[in-house]
C-alpha positions in Angstrom: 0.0 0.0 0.0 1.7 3.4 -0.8 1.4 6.5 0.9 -1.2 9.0 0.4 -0.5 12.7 1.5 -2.9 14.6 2.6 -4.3 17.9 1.4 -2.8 19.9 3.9 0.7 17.8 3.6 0.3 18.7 -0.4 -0.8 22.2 -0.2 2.5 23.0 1.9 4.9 21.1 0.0 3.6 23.4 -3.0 4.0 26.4 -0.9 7.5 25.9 -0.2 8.2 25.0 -3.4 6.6 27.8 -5.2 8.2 30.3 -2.1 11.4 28.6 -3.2 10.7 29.3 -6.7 10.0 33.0 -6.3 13.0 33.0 -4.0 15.2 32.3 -6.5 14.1 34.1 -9.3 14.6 37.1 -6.7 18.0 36.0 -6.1 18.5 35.2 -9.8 18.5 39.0 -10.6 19.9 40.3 -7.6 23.0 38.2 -7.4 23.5 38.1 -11.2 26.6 40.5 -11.0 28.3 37.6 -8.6 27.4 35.2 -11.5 29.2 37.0 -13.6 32.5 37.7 -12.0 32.4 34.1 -11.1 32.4 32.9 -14.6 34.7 35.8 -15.6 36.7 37.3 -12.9 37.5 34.7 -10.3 39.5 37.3 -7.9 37.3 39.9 -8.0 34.1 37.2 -7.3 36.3 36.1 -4.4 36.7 40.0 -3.2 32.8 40.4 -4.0 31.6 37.1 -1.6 33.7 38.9 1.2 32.3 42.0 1.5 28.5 40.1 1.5 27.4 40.2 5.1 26.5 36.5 6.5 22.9 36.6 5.7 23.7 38.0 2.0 26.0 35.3 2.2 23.6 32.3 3.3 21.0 33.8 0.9 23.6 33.9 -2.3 24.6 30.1 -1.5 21.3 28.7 -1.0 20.2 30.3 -4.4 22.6 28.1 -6.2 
């Protein structure tokens, strides 16, 4: 016999997953200057993640 969630299990797996969808589409655009200094300019990408503060941080890394 397999598992059947219910409703309320489904409806807030689907809100996490769309909060984590609009999460990173936020993040996409605001962090898209770090994407590109990591692809181009390793140094200065390095320089960049240091002067993020530890929540920018935590947010930048769990967007990836």
């Amino acid at each position: 016999m397999t598992h059947r969630p219910f409703a309320r299990e489904t409806r807030t797996a689907e809100a996490r997953t769309e909060a984590k969808r609009r999460a990173g589409a936020a993040n996409d655009s605001t962090f898209a200057a770090l994407d590109a200094l990591s692809e181009n300019n390793p140094k200065e990408f390095e320089q960049a993640l240091a002067k993020l503060s530890p929540t920018e941080l935590d947010a930048y890394l769990a967007s990836r």
